[in-house]
TIVO-2410 file (N, C-alpha, C; in nm, 3 decimals):
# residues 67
REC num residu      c1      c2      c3 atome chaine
REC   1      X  15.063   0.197   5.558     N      A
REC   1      X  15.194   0.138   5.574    CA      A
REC   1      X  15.278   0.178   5.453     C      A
REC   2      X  15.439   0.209   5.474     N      A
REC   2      X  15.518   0.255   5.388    CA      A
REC   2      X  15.557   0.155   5.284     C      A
REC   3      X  15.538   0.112   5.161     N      A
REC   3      X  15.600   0.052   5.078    CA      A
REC   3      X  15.655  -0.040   5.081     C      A
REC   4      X  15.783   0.047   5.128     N      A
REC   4      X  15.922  -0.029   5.130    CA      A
REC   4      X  15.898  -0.087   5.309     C      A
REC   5      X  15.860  -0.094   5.357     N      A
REC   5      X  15.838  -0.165   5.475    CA      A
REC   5      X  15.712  -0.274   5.392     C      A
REC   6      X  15.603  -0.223   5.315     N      A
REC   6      X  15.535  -0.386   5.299    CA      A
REC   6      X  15.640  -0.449   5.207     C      A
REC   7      X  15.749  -0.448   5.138     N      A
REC   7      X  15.808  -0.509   5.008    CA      A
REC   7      X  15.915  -0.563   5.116     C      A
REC   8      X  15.983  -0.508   5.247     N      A
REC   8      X  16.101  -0.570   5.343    CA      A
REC   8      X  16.019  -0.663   5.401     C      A
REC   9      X  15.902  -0.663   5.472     N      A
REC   9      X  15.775  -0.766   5.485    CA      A
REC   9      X  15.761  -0.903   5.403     C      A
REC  10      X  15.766  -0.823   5.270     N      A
REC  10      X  15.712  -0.992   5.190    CA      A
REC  10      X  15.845  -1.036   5.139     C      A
REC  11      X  15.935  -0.962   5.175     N      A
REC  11      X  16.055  -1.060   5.143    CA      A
REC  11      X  16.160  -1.085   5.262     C      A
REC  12      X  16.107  -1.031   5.331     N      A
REC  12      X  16.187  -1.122   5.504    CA      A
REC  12      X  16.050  -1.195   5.503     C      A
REC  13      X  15.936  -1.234   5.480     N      A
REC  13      X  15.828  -1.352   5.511    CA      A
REC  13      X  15.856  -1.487   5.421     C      A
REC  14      X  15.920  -1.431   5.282     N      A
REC  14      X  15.964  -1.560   5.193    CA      A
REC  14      X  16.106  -1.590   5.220     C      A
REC  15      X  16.170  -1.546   5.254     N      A
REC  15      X  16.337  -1.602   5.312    CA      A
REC  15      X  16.339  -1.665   5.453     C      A
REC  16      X  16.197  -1.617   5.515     N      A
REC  16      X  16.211  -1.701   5.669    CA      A
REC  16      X  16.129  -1.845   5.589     C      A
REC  17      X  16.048  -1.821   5.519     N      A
REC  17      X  15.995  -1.978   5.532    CA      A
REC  17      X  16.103  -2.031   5.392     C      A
REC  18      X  16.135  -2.001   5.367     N      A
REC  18      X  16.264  -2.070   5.291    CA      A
REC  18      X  16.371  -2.137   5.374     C      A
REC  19      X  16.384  -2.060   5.514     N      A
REC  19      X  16.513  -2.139   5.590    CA      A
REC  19      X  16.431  -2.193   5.645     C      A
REC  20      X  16.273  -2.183   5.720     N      A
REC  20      X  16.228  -2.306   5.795    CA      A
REC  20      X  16.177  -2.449   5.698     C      A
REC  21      X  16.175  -2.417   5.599     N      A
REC  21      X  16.191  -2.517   5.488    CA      A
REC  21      X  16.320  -2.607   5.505     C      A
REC  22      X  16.402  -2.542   5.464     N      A
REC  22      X  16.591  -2.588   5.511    CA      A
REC  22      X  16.517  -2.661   5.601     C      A
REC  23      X  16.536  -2.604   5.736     N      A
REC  23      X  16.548  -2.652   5.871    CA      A
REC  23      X  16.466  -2.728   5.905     C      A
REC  24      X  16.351  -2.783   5.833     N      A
REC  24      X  16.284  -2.864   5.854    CA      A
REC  24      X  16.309  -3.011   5.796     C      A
REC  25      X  16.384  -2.993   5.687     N      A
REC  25      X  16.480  -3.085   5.603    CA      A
REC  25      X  16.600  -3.148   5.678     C      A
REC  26      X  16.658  -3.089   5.776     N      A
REC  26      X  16.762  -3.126   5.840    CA      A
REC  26      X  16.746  -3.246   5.895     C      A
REC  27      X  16.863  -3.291   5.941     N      A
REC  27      X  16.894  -3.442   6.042    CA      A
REC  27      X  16.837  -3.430   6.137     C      A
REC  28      X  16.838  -3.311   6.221     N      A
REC  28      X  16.776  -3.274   6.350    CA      A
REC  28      X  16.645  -3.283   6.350     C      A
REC  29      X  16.583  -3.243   6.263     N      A
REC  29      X  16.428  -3.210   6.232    CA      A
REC  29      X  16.409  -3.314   6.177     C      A
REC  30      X  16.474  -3.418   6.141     N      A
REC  30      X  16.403  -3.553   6.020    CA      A
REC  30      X  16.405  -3.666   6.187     C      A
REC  31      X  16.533  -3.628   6.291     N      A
REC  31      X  16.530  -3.707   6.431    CA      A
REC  31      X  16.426  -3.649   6.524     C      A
REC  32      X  16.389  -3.541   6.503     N      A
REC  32      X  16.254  -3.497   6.630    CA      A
REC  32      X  16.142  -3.578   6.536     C      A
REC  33      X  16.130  -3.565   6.387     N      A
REC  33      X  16.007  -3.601   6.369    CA      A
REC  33      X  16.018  -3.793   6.384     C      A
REC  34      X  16.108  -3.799   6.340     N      A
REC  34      X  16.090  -3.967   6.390    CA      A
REC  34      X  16.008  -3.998   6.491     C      A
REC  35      X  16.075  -3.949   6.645     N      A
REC  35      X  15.996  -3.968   6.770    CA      A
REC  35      X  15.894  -3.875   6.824     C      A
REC  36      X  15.851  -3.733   6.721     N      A
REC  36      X  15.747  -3.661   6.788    CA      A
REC  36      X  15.630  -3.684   6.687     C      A
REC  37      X  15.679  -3.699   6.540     N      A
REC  37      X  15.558  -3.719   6.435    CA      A
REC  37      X  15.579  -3.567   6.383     C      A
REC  38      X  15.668  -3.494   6.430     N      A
REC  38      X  15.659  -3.324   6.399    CA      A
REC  38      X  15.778  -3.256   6.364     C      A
REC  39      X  15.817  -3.156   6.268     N      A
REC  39      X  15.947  -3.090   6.266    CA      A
REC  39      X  15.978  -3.029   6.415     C      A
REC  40      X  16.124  -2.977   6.407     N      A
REC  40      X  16.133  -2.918   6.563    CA      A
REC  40      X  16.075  -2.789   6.524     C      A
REC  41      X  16.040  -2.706   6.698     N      A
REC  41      X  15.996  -2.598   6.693    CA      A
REC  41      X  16.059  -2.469   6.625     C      A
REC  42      X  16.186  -2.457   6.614     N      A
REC  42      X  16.198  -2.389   6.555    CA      A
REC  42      X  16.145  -2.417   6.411     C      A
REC  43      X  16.211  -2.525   6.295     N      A
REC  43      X  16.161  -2.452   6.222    CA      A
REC  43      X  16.022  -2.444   6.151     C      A
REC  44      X  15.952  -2.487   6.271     N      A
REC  44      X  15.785  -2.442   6.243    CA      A
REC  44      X  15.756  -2.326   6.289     C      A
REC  45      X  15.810  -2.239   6.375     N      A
REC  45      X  15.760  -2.116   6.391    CA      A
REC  45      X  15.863  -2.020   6.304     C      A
REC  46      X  15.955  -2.041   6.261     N      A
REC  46      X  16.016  -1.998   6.112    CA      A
REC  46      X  15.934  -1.964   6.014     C      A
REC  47      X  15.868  -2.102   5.985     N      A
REC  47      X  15.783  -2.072   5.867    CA      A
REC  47      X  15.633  -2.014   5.922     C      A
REC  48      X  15.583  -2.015   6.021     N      A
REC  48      X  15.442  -1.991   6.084    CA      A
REC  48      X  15.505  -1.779   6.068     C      A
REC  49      X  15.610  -1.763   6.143     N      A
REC  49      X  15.676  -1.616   6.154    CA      A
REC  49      X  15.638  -1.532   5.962     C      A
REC  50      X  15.717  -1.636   5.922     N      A
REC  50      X  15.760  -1.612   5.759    CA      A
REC  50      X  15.609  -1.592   5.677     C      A
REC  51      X  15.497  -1.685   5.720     N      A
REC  51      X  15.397  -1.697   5.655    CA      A
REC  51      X  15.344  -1.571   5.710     C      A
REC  52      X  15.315  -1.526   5.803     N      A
REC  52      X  15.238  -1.419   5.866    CA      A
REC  52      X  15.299  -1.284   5.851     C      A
REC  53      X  15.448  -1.272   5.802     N      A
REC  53      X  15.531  -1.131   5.764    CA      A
REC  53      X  15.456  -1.111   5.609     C      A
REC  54      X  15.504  -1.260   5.526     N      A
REC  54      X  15.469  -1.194   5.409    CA      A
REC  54      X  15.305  -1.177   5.392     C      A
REC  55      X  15.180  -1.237   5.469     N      A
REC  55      X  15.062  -1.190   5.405    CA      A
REC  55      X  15.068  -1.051   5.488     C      A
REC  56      X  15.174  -1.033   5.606     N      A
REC  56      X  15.132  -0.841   5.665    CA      A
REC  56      X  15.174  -0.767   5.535     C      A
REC  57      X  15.294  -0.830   5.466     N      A
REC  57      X  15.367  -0.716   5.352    CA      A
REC  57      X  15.269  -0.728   5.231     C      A
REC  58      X  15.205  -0.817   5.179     N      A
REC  58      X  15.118  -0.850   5.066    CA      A
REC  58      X  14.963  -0.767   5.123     C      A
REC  59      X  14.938  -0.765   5.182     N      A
REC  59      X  14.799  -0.698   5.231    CA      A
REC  59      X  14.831  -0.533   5.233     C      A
REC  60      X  14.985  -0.509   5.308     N      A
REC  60      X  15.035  -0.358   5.314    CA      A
REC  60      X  15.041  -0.304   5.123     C      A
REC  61      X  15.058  -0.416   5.057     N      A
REC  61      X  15.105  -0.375   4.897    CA      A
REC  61      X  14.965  -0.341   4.841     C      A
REC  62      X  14.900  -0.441   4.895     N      A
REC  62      X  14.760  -0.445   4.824    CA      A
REC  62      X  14.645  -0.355   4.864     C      A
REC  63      X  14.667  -0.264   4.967     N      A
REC  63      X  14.595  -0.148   4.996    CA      A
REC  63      X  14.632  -0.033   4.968     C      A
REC  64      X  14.499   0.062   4.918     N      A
REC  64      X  14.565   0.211   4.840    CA      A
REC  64      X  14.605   0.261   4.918     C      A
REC  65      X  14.660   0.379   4.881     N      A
REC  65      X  14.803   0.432   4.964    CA      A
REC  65      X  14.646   0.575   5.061     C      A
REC  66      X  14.699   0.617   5.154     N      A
REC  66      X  14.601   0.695   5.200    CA      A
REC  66      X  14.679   0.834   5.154     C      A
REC  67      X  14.550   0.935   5.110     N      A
REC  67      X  14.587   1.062   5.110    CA      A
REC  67      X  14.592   1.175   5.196     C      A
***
């Protein structure tokens, strides 16, 4: 994997779970969890999306480059 695709990886994976963070903070998400016990779906698959970009970009960084 190219670099700069694992480094656009681990930093579109930490800016998505940064806004499903936000969005889980919200009025909307503080009123689903009242009556579900849970944030809304979005922004759990925000951060579920975000968590799984940045370990693809952190695993792409952390393997030698092939010759």
């Amino acid at each position: 994997m190219n670099k700069a695709v694992s480094i656009g990886l681990l930093v579109g994976g930490i800016l998505l779970i940064a806004f499903g963070y936000n969005a889980s903070q919200s009025f909307g998400s503080e009123v689903s969890r009242a009556f579900t016990g849970s944030p809304t779906d979005k922004s759990m698959w925000m951060m579920i999306g975000g968590a799984v970009a940045a370990v693809v970009g952190l695993v792409g960084l952390m393997r030698s480059p092939r010759a």
